[in-house]
C-alpha positions as CSV (number, residue, x, y, z in Angstrom):
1,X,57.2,145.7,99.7
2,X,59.8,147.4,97.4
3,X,62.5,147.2,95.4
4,X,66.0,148.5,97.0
5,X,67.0,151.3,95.8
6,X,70.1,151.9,97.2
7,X,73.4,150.1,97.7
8,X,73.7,150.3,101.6
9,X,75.8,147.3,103.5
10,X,73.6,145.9,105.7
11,X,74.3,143.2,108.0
12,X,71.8,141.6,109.8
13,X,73.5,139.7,111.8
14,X,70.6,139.0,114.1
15,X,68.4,137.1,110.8
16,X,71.2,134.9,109.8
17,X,70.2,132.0,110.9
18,X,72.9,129.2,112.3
19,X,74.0,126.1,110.6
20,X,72.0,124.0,112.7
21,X,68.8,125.7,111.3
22,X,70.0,124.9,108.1
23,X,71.0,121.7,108.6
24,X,66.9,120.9,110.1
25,X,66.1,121.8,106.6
26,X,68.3,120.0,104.6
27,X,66.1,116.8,104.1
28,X,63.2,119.2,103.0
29,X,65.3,121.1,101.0
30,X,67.1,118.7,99.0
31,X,63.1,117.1,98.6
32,X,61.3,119.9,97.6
33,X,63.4,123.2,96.2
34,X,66.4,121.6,94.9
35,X,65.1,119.3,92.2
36,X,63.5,122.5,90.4
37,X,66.6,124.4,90.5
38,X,68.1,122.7,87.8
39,X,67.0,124.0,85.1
40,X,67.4,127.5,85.1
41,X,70.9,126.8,86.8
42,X,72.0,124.9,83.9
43,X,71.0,127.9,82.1
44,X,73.4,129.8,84.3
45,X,76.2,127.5,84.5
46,X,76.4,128.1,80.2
47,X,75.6,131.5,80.0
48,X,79.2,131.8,82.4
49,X,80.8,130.0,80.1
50,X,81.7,126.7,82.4
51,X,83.0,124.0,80.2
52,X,83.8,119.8,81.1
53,X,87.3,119.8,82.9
54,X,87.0,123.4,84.7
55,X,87.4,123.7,88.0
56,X,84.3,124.8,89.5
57,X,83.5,126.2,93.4
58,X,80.0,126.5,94.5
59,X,79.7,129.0,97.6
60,X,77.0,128.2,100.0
61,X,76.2,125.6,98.0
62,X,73.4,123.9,100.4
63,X,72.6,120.3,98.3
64,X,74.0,121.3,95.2
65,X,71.7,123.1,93.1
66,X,73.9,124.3,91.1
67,X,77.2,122.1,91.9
68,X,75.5,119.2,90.9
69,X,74.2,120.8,87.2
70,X,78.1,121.8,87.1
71,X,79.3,118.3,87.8
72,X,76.8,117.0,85.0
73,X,78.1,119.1,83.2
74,X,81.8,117.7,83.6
75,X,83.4,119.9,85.5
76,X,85.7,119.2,88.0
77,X,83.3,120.5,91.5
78,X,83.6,121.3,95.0
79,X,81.0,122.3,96.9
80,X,80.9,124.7,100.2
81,X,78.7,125.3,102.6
82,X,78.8,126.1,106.8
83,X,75.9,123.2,107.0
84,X,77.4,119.5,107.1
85,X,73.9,118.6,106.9
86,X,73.2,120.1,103.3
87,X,76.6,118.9,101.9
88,X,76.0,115.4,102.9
89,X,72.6,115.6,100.5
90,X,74.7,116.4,97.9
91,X,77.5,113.9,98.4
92,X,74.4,111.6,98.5
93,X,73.4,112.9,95.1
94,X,76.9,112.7,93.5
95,X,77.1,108.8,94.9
96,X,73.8,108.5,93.4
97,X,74.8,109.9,90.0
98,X,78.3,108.5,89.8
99,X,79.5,111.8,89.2
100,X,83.1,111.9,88.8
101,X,85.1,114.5,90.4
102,X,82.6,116.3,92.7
103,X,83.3,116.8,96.2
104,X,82.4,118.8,99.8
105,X,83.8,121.1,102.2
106,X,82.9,122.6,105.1
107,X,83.4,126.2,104.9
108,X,82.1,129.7,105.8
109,X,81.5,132.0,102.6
110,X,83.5,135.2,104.2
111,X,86.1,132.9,105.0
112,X,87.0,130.2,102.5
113,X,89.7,128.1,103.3
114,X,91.2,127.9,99.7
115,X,94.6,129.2,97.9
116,X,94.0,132.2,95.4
117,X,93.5,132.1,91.7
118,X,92.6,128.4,91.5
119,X,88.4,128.0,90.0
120,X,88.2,128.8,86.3
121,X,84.0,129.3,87.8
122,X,83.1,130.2,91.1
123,X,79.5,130.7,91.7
124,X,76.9,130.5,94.4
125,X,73.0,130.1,93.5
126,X,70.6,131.4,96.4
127,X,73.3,131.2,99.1
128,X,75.6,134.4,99.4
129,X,72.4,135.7,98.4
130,X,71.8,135.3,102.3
131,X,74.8,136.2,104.2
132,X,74.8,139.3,105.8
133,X,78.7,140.9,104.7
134,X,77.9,139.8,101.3
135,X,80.7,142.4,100.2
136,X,83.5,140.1,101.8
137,X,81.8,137.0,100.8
138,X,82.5,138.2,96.7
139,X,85.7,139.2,97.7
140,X,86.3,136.3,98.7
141,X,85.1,134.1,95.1
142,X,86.8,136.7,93.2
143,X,89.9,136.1,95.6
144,X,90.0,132.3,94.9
145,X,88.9,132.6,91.1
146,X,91.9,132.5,88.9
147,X,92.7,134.9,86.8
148,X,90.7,135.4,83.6
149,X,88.4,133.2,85.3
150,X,84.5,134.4,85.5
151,X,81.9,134.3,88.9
152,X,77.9,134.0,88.8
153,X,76.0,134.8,91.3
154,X,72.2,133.9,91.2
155,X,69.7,135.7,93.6
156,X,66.2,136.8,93.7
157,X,64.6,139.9,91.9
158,X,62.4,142.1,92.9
159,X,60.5,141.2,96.3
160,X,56.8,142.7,94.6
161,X,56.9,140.3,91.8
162,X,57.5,136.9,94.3
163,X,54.7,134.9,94.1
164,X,55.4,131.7,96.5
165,X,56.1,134.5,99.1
166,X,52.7,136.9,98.1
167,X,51.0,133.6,98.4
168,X,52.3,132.4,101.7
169,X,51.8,135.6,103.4
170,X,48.4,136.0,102.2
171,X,47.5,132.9,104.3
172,X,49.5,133.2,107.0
173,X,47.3,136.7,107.2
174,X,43.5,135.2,106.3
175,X,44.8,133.6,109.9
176,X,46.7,135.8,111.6
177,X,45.0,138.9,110.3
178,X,48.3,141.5,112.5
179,X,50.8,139.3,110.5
180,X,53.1,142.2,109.0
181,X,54.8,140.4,105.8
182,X,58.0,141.2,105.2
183,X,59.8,144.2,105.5
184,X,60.9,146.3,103.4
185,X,63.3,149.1,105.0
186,X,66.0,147.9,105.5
187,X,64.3,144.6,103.2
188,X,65.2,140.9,104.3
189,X,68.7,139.1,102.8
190,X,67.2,137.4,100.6
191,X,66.5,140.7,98.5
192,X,69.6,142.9,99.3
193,X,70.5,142.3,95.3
194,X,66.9,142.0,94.4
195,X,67.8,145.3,92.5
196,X,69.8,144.9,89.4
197,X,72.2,147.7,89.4
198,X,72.9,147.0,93.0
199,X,74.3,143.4,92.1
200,X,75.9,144.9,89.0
201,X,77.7,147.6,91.3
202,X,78.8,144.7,94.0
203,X,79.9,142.5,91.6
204,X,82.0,145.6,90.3
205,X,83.5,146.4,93.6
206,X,84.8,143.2,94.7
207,X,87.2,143.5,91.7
208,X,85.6,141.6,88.5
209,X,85.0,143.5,85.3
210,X,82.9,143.2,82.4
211,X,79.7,142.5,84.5
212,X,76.3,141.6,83.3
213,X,73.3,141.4,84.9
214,X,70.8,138.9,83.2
215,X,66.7,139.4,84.0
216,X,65.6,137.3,81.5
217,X,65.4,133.9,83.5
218,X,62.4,132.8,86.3
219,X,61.9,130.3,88.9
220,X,58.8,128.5,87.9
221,X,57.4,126.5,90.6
222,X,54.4,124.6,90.1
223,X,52.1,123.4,93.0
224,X,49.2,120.5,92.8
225,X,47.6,121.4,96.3
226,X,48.6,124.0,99.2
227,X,50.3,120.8,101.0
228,X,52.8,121.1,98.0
229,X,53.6,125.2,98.5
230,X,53.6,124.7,102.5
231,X,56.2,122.0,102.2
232,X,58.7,124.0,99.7
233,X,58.5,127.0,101.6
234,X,59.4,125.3,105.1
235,X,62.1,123.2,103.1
236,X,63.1,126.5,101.6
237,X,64.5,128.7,104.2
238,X,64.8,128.5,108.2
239,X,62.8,131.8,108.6
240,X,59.4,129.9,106.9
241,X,60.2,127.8,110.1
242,X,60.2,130.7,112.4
243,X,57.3,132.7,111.0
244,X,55.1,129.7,111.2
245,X,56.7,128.5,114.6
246,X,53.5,130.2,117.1
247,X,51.2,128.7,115.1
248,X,48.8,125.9,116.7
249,X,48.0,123.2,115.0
250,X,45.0,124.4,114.1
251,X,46.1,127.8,112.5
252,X,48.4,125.5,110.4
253,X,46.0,122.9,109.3
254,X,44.0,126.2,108.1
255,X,46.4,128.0,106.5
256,X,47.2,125.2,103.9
257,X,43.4,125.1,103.6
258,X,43.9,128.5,102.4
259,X,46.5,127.7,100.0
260,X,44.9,124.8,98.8
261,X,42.2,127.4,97.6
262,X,44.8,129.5,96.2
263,X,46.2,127.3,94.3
264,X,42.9,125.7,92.8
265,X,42.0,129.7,92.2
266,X,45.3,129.7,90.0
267,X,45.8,126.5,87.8
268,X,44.1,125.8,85.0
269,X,42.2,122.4,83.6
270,X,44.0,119.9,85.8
271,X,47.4,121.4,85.4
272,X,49.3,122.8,88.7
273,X,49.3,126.0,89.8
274,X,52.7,127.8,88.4
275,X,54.0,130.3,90.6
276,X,57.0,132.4,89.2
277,X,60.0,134.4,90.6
278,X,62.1,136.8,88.9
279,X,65.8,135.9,88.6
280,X,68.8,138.2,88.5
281,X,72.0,136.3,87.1
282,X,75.0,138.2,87.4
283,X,78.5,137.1,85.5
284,X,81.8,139.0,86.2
285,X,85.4,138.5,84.5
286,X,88.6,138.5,86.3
């Protein structure tokens, strides 16, 4: 795999997949990816300059990963995504909390239902990331930020230094030795910002200046036993689901064999197994 290099618009509209694949996730994504997002989106959510009482819109929010660090954070939070399913995990979560002032919508990114200049923060962490006319989707935050306001956008770096995904394709392979991986040409969604200057440069064109491209944060994830990696990845995206879809129950039972070996081959002492991904955090002004 490599890097993009270029800043085409791509829109693969035949890998998004529908809300109701998201919302068969939801359970094992508010379970096993959400609770380590906090962290580094906290990180996020300061270096943009968020502060208690702002109003803050989260784009594709799924459960929250980064509206629910915002609400902790006081500010005043509403949370969008096109899968009921994920939004009610995080209205669970804000119940849970007794977070004040946090609430959901239903709403499709290139579309959002919402009057202009009215979010002092708009962001989206790992969710326009994925839709396939990301162009309009930052239109669209910028459109509904107000002015002077700022809007983050966190996404995956570069594909080659991934390691859950190096990992998981490596066993899916030891099985199912014609396996490709994942493309590369045009790459997946996931990574259409993988490339720093690209996200700088879209960030840019959908009218917010000052732009800054932070490389300095990971995703650490840290796995006890290849059970632990199999579930995050299936709770982490519906195409983990599809790739792993032929597989009998055999092939499956073998392939977290192989991660289990993996991930003993990795940690050290009795500590997990720390898997990282690069991060690209871009913040734009109004």
């Amino acid at each position: 795999m490599s890097t993009v290099k270029a800043n085409p618009v791509t829109h693969h509209d035949d890998e998004v997949a529908p809300p109701e694949a998201w919302d068969a996730i939801a359970a094992g994504y508010d379970t096993f990816v959400a609770p380590g997002e906090a962290g580094f989106a906290t990180e996020a959510l300061r270096k943009a300059g968020l502060k208690a009482g702002e109003r803050f819109l989260d784009v594709a929010a799924g459960p929250g990963g980064l509206s629910l660090p915002a609400a902790r954070l006081g500010a005043r939070v509403l949370a969008t995504d096109w899968s009921a399913a994920m939004l009610e995990r995080f209205d669970a979560r804000v119940r849970q909390e007794g977070l004040a002032d946090a609430e959901s919508r239903v709403m499709d990114a290139h579309h959002l239902d919402l009057p202009d200049d009215r979010f002092d923060v708009t962001g989206s962490q790992f969710g326009v990331m994925l839709v396939p006319d990301q162009p309009q989707a930052l239109r669209e935050m910028v459109r509904v930020t107000k002015p002077g306001g700022r809007v983050v956008l966190i996404a995956y770096g570069s594909p080659d230094e991934i390691e859950f995904l190096h990992f998981f394709v490596a066993a899916l392979q030891a099985v199912v030795p014609d396996f490709e991986g994942v493309p590369d040409d045009p790459p997946p969604l996931e990574f259409q910002v993988s490339d720093p200057e690209v996200l700088r440069r879209r960030l840019t064109d959908a009218g917010l200046r000052d732009v800054t491209v932070d490389t300095s944060l990971t995703e650490d994830l840290r796995f006890r036993t290849g059970q632990e990696l199999w579930d995050w990845v299936l709770g982490s995206n519906p195409i983990a689901t599809t790739l792993t879809a032929d597989l009998t129950d055999e092939q499956k039972t073998t392939v977290r064999e192989v991660l289990d070996g993996m991930i003993r081959e990795r940690s050290t002492g009795s500590g997990p197994a720390v898997l990282t991904s690069p991060l690209n955090i871009g913040i734009g002004h109004k």
